[in-house]
Backbone as CSV, one residue per row, in Angstrom:
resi,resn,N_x,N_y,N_z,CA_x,CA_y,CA_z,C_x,C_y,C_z
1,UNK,-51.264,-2.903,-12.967,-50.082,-2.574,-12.157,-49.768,-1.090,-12.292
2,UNK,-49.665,-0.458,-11.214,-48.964,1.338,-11.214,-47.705,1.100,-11.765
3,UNK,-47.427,2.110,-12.731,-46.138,1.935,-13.742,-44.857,2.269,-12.875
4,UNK,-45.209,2.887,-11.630,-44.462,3.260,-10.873,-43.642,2.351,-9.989
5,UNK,-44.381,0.933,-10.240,-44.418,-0.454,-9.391,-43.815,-1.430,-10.591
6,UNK,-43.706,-1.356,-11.895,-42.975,-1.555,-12.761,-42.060,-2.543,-12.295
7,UNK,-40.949,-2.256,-11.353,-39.902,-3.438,-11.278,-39.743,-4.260,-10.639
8,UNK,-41.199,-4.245,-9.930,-41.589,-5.336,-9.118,-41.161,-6.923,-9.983
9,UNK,-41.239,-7.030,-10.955,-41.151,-8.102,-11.784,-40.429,-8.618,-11.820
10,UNK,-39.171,-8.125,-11.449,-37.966,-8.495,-11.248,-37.005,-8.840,-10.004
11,UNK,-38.161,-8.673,-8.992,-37.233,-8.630,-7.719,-37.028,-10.127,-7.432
12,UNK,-36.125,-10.319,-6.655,-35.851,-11.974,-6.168,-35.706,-12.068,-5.017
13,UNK,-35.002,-10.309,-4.544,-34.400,-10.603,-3.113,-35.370,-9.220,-2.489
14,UNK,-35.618,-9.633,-0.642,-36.446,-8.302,-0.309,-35.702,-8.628,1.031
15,UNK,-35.348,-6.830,1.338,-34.999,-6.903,2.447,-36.376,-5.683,2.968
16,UNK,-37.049,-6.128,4.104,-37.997,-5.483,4.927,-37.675,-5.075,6.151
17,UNK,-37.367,-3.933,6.231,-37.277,-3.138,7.301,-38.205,-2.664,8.198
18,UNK,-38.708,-3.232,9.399,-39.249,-3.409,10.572,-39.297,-2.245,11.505
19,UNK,-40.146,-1.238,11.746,-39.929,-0.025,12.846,-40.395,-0.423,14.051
20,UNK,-39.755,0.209,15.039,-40.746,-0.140,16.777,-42.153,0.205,16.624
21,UNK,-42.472,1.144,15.841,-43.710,1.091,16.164,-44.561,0.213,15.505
22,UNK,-44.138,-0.583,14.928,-45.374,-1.724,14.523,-44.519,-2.818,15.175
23,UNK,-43.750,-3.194,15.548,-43.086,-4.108,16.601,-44.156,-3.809,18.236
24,UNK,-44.182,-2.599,18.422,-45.007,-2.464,19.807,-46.081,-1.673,19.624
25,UNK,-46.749,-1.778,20.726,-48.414,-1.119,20.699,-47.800,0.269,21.503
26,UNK,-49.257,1.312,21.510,-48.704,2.580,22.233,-47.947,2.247,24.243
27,UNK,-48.715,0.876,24.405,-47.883,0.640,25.659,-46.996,-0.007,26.147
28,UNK,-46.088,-0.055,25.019,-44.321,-0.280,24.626,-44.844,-2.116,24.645
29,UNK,-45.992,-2.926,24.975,-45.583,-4.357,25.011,-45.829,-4.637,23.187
30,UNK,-45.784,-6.275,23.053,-45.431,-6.279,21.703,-46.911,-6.455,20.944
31,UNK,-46.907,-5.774,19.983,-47.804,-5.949,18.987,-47.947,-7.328,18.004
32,UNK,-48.759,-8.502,19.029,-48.162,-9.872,18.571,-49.398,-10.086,16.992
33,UNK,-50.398,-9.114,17.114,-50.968,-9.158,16.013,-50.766,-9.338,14.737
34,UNK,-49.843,-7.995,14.792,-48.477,-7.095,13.374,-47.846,-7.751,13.050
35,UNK,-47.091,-8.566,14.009,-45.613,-9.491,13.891,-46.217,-10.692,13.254
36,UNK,-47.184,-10.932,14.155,-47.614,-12.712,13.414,-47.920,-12.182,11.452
37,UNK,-49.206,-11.065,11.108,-49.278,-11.079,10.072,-48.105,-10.729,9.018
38,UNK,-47.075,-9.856,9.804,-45.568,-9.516,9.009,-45.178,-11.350,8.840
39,UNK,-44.837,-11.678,9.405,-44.413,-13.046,9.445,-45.219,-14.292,8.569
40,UNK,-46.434,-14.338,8.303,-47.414,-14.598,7.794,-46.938,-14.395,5.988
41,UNK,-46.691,-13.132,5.572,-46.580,-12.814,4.232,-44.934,-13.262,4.071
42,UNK,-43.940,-12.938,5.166,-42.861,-13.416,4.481,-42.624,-15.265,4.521
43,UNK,-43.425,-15.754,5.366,-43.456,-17.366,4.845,-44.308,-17.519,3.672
44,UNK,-45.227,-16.803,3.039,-45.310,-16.758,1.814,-44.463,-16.419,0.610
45,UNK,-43.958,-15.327,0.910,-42.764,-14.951,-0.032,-41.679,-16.093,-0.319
46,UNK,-41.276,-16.727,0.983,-40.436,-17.196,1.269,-40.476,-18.798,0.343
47,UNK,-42.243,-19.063,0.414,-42.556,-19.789,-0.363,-42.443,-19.720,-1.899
48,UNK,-42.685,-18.824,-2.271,-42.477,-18.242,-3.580,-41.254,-18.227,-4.065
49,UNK,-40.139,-18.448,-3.417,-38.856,-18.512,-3.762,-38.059,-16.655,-4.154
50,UNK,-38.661,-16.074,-3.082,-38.331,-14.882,-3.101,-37.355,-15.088,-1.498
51,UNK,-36.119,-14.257,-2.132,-35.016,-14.477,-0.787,-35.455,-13.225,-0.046
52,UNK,-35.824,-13.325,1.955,-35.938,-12.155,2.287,-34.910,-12.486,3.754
53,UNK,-34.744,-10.849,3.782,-34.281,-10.373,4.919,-34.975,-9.743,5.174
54,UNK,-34.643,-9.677,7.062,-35.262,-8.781,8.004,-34.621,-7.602,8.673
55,UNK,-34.814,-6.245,8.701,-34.236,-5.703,9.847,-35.071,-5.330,10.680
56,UNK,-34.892,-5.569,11.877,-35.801,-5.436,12.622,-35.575,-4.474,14.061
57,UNK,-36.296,-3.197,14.170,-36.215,-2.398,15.236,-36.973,-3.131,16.262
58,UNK,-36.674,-2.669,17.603,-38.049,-3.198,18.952,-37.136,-3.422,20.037
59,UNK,-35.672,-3.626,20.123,-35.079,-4.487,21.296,-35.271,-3.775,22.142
60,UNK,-34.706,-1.860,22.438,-34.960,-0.946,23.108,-36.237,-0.997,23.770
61,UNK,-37.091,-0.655,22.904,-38.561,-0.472,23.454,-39.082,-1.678,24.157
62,UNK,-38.637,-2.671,23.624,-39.260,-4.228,24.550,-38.398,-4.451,25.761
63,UNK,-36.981,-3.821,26.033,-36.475,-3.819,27.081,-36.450,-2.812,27.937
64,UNK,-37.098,-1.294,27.516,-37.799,-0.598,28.622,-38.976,-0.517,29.017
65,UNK,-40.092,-1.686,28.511,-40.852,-2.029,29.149,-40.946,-2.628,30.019
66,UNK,-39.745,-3.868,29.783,-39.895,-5.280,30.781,-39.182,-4.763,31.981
67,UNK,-38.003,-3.715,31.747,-37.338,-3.562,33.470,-38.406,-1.973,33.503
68,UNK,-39.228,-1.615,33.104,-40.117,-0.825,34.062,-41.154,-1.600,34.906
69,UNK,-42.061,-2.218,34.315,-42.298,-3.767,34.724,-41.719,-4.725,36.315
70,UNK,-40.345,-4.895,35.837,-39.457,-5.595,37.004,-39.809,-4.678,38.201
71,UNK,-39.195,-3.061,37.609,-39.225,-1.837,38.552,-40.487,-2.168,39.753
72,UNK,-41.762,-2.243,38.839,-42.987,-1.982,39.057,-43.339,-3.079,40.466
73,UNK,-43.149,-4.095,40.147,-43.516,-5.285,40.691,-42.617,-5.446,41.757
74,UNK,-41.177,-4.519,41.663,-40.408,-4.803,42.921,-40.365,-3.435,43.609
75,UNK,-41.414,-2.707,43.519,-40.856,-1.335,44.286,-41.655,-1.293,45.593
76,UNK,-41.552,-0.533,46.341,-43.131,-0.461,47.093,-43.209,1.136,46.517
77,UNK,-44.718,1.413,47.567,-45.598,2.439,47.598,-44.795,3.333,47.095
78,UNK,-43.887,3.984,48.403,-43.428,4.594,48.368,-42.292,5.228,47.758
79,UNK,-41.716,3.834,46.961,-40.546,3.988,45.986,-40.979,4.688,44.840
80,UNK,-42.451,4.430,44.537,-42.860,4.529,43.233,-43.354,5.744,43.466
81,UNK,-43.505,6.955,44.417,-43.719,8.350,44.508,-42.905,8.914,44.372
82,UNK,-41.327,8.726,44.450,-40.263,9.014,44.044,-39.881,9.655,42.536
83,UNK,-39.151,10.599,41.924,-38.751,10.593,41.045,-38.359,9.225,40.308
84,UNK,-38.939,8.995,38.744,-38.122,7.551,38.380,-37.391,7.943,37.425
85,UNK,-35.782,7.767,37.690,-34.616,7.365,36.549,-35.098,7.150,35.439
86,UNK,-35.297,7.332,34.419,-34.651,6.890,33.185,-33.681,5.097,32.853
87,UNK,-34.092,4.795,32.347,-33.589,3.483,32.159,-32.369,3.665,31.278
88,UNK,-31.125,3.294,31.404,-29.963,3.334,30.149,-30.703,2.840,29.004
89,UNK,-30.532,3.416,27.541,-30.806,2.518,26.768,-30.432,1.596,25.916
90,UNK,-28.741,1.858,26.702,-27.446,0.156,26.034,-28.334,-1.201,26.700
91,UNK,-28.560,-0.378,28.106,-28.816,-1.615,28.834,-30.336,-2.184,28.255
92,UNK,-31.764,-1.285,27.800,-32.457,-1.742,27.739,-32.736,-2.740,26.138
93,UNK,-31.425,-2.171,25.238,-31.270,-2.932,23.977,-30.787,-4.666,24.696
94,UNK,-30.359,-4.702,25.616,-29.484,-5.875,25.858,-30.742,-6.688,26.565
95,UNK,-31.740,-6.536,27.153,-32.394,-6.740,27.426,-33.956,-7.501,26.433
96,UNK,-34.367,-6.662,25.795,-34.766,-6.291,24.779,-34.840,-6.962,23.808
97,UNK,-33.324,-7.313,23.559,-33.053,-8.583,21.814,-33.376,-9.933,22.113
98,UNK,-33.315,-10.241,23.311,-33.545,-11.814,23.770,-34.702,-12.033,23.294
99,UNK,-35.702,-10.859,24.231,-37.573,-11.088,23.730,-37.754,-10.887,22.482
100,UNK,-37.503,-10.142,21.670,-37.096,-9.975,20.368,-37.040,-11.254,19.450
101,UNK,-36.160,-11.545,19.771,-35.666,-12.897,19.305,-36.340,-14.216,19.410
102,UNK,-36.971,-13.983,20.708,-37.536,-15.304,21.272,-38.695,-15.439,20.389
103,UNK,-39.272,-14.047,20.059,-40.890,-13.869,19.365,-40.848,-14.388,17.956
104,UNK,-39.516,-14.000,17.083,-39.126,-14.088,15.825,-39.283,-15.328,15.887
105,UNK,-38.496,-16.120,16.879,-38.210,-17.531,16.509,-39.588,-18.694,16.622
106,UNK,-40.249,-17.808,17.705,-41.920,-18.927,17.750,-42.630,-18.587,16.978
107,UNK,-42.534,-17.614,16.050,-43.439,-17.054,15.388,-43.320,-17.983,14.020
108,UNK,-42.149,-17.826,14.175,-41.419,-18.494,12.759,-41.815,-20.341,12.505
109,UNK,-41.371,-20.848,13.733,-41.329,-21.996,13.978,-42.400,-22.622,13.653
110,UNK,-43.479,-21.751,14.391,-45.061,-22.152,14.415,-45.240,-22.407,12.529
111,UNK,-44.964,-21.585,11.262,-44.484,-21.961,10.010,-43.678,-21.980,9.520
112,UNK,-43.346,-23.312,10.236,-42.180,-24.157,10.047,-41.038,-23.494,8.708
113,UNK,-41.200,-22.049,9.602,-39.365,-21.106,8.945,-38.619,-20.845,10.180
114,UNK,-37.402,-21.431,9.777,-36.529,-20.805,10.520,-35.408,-19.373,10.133
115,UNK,-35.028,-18.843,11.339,-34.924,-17.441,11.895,-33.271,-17.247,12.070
116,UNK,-32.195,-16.470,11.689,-31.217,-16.288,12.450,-31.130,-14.769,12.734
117,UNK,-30.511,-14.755,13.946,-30.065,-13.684,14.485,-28.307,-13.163,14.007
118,UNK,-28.341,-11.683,13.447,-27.300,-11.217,13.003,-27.812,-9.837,13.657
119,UNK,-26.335,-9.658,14.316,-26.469,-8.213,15.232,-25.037,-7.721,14.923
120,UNK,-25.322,-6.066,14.552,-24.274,-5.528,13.699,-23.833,-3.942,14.436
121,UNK,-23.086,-3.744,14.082,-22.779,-1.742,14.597,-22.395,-1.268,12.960
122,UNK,-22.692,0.132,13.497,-22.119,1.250,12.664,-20.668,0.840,11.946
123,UNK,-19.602,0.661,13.078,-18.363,0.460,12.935,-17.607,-0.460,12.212
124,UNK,-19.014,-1.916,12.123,-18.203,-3.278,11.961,-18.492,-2.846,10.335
125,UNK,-19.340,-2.020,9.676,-19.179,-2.030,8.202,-18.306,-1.534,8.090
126,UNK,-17.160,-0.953,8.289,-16.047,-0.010,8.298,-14.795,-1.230,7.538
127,UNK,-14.720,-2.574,8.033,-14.203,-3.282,8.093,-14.420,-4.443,6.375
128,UNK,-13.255,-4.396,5.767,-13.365,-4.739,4.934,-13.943,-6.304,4.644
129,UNK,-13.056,-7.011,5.336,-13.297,-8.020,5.817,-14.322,-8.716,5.998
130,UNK,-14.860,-7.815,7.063,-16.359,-8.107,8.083,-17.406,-8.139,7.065
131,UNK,-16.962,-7.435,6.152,-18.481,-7.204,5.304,-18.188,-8.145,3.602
132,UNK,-17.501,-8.573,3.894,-17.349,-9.833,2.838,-17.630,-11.290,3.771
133,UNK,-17.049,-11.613,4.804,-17.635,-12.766,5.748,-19.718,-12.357,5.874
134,UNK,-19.472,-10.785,5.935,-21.155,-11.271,6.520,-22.259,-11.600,5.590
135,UNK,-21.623,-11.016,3.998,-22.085,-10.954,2.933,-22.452,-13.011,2.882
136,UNK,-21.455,-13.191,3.196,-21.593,-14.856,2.678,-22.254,-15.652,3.339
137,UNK,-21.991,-15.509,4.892,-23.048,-16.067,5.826,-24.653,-15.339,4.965
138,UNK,-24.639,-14.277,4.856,-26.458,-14.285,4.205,-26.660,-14.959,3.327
139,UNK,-26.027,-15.131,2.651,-26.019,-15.705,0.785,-25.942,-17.522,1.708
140,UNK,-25.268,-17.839,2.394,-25.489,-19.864,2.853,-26.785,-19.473,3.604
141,UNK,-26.971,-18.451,4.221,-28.690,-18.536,5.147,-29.460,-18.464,4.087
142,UNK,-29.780,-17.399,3.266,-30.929,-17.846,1.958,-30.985,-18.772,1.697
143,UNK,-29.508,-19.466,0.841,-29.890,-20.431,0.357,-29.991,-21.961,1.161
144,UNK,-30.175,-21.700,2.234,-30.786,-23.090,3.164,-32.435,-22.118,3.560
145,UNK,-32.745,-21.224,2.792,-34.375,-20.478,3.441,-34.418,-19.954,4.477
146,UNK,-33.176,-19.732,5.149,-33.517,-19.017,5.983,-33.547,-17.631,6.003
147,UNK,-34.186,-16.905,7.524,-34.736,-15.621,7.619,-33.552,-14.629,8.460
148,UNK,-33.304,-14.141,7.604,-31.663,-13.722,8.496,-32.555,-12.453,9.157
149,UNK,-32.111,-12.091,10.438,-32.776,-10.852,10.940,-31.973,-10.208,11.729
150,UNK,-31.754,-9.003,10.788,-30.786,-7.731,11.498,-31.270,-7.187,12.806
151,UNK,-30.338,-6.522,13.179,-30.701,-5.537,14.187,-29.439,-4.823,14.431
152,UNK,-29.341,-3.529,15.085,-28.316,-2.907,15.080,-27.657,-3.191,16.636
153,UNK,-26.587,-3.678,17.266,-26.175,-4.060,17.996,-25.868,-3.038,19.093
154,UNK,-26.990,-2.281,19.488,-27.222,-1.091,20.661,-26.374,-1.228,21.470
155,UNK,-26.898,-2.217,22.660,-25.960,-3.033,23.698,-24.662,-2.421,24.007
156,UNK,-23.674,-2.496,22.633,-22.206,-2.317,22.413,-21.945,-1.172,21.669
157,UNK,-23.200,-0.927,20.946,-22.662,0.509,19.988,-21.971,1.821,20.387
158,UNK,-20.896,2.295,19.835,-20.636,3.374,20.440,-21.394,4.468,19.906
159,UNK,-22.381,4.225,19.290,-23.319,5.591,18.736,-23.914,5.465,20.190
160,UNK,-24.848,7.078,20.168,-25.314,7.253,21.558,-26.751,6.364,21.401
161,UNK,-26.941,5.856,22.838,-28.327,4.894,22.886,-29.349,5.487,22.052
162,UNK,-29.718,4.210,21.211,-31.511,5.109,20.725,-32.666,5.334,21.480
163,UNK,-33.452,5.949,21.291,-34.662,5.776,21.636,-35.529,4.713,20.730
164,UNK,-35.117,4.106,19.702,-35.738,3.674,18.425,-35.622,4.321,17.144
165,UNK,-36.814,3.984,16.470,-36.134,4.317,15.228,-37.473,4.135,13.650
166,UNK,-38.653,4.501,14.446,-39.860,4.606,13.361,-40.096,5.620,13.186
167,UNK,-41.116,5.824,12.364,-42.018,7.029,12.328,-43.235,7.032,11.704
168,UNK,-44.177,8.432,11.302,-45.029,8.297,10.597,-45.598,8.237,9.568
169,UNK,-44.456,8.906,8.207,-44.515,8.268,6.867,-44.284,9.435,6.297
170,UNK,-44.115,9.234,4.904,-43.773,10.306,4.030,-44.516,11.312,3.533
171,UNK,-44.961,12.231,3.929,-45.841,13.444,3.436,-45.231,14.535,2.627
172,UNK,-45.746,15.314,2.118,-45.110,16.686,2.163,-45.221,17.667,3.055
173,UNK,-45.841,17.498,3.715,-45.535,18.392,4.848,-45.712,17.061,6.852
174,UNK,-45.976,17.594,7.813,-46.290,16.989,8.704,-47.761,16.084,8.016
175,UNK,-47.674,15.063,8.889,-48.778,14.493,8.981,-50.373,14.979,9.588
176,UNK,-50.045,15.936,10.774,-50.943,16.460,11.073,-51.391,17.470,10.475
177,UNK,-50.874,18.230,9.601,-51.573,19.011,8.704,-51.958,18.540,7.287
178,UNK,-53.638,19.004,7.640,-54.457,18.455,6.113,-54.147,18.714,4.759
179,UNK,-52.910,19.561,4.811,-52.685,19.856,3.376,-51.547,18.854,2.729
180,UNK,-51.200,18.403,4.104,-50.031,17.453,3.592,-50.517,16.275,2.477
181,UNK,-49.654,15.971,1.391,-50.356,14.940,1.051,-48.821,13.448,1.128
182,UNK,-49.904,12.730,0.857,-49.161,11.349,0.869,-48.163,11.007,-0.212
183,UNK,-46.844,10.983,-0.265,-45.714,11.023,-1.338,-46.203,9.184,-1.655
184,UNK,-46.658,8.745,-3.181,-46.274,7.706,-3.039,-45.140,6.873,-4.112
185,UNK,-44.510,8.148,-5.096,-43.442,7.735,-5.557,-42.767,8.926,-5.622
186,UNK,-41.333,8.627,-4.562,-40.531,9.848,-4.329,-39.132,9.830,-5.094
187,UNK,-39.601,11.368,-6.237,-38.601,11.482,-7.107,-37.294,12.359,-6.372
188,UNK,-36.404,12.322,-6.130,-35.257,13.206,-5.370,-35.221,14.246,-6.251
189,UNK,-34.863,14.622,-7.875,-35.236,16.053,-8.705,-36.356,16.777,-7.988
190,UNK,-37.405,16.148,-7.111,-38.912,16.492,-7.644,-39.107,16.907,-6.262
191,UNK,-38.803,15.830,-5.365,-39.494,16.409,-3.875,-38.234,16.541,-3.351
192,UNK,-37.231,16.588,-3.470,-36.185,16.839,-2.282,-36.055,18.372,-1.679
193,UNK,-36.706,19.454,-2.050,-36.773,20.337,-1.837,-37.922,21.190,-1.214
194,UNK,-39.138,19.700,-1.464,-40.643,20.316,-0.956,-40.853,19.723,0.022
195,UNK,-40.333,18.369,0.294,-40.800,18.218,1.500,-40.416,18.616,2.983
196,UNK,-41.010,18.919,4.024,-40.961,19.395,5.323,-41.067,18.249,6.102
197,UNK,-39.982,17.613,6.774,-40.188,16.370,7.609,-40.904,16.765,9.307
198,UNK,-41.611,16.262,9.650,-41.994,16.121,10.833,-41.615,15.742,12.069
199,UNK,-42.310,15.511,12.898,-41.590,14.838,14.129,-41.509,12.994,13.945
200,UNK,-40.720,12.751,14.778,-40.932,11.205,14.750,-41.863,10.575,15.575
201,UNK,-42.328,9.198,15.594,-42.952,8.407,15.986,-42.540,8.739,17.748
202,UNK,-43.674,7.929,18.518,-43.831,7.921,19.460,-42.457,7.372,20.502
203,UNK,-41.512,6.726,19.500,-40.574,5.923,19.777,-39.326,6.159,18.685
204,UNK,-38.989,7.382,18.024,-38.552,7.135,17.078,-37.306,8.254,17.638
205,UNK,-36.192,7.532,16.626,-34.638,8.322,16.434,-34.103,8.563,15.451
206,UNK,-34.481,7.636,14.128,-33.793,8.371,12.973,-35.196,9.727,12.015
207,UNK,-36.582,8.697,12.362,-37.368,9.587,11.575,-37.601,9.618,10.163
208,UNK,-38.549,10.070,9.298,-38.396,10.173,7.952,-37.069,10.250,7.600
209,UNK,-36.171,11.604,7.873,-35.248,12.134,7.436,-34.344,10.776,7.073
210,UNK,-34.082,9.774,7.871,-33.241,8.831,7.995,-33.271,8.097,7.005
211,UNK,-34.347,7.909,7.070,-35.011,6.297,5.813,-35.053,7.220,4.603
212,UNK,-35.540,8.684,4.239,-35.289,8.953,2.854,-34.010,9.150,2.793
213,UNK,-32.997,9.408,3.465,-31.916,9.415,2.825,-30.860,8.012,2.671
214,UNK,-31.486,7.030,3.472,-31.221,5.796,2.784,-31.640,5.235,1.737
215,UNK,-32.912,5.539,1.678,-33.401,4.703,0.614,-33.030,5.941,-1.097
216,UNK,-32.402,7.053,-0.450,-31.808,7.315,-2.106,-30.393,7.356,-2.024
217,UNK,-29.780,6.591,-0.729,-28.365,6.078,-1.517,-28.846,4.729,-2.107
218,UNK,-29.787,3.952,-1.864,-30.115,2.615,-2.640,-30.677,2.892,-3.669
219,UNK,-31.164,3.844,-3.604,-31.719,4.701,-4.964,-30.876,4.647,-6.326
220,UNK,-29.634,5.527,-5.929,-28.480,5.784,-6.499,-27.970,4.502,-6.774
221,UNK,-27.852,3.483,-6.370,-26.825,2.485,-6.345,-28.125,1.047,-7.309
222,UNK,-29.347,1.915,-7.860,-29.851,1.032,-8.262,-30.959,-0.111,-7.909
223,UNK,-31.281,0.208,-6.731,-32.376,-0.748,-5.711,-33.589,-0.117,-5.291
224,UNK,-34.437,-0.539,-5.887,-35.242,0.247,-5.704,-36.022,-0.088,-3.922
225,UNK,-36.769,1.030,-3.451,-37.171,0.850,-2.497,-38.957,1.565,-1.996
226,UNK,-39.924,0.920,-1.071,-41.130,1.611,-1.142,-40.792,1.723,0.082
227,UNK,-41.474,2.371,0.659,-41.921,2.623,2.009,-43.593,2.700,2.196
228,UNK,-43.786,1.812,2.991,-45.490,1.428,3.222,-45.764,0.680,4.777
229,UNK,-47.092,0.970,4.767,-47.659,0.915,6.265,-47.545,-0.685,6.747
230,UNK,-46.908,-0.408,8.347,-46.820,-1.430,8.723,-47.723,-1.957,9.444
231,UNK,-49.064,-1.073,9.378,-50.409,-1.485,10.115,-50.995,-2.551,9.328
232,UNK,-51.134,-1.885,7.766,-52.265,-2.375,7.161,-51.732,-4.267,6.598
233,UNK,-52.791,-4.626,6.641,-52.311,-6.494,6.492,-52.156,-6.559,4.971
234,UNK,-51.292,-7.274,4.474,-50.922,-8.084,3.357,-50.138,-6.646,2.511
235,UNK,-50.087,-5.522,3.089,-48.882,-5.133,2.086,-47.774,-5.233,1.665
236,UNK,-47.343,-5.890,2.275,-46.021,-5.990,1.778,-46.276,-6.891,0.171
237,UNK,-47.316,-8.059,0.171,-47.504,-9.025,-0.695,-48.431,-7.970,-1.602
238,UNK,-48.829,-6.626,-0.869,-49.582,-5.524,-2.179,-48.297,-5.064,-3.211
239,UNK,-47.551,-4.461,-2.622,-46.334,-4.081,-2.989,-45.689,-4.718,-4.423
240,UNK,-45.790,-6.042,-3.793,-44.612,-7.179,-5.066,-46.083,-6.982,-6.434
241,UNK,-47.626,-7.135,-5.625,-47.876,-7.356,-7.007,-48.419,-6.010,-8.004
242,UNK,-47.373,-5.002,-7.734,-47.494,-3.660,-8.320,-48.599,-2.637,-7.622
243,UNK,-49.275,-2.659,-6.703,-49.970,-1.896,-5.975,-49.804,-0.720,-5.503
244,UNK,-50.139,0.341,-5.489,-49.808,1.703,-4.846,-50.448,1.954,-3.781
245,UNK,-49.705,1.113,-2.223,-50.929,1.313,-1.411,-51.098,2.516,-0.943
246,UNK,-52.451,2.775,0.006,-53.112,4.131,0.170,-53.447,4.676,1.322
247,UNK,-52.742,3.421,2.263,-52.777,4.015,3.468,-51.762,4.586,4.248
248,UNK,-52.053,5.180,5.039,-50.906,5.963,5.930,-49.336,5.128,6.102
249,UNK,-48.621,5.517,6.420,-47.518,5.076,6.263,-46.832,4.691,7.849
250,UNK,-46.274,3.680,8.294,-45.331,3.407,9.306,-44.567,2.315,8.948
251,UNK,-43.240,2.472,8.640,-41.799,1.443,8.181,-41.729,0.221,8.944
């Protein structure tokens, strides 16, 4: 085991955070490959008596595919030589979570786990309340096994529409330059000052920047967190059993 992977031993509960870009392929439809094998390791986990959550990015991107799509199939010739609009992207989240949802739930079904949907904003953590009710609904969904699966409630949010919300992984410098190398245990003393974040994913809005600075307020607060590729198969189940994986990185 990498000593760095150390507290793997102890975990009980995993929450896995899901980016669009391993939710979709480069031509925004869904990457049913990714999802089935993501889904695959957490009905294992799940077996194991490890409690998981999901958050899961994709509603956006799966709902400006399907009404470009609609667009496509209802335009004529000549519509489609036209300048094309831009799609809202409240509207294409609203769109978006159904298919989303629908995939989670056959995916799930097919091993025999079931799935709930919890859709949240910025705002509703604000609320004292809200976040003691939602705390408890997760804690009765675990403990009946189920797969609670976040998403951030676009649709209604008053943050401005995303574009999404992946990227390409933690380097020290860009990814496209060869000198960059691959961070695979990030000390905040150590790299918070060397690394140079890049651009985001093909689909992305928060970016590295986002996820490292979440994952060192969970840092701070005691939780530890990896960040690892959402291409490569069975990592997540590399992860728990102390592994330092070695491939490129997408959340």
């Amino acid at each position: 085991m990498d000593r760095s992977r150390a507290f793997v031993k102890d975990v009980k509960r995993l929450i896995i955070k899901v980016g669009t870009a391993v939710v979709t392929r480069a031509d925004g439809r869904l990457a049913l490959g990714r999802l089935g094998a993501l889904c695959e390791q957490i009905k294992d986990l799940n077996s194991q008596g490890y409690e998981v959550i999901v958050v899961s990015s994709g509603a956006v991107g799966l709902g400006r595919q399907r009404l470009r799509y609609r667009r496509l199939v209802n335009s004529s010739f000549a519509d489609l030589q036209k300048p094309q609009v831009e799609f809202d992207g409240k509207a294409c989240a609203a769109v978006g979570q159904n298919s989303l949802m629908a995939l989670y739930d056959t995916l799930f079904s097919q091993l025999d786990l079931t799935s709930a949907q919890l859709l949240v904003t910025d705002n509703d953590f604000r609320d004292k309340d809200f976040r003691n009710q939602l705390s408890e609904t997760v804690k009765s969904l675990l403990a009946l096994k189920v797969i609670p699966i976040f998403n951030e409630n676009d649709a209604v949010s008053t943050r401005k529409a995303p574009y999404e919300d992946s990227s390409e992984g933690l380097y020290s410098g860009p990814p496209s330059d060869p000198r960059s190398k691959l961070i695979h245990t990030y000390i905040k003393e150590r790299h918070q000052g060397e690394i140079t974040f890049g651009d985001k994913s093909r689909v992305g809005r928060g970016g590295m920047t986002a996820k490292v600075k979440a994952a060192v307020y969970a840092a701070d607060a005691g939780i530890p967190v990896v960040i690892t590729s959402g291409y490569a198969a069975e990592n997540i189940i590399k992860v728990l059993q102390g592994e330092c994986c070695r491939d490129p990185i997408s959340s």
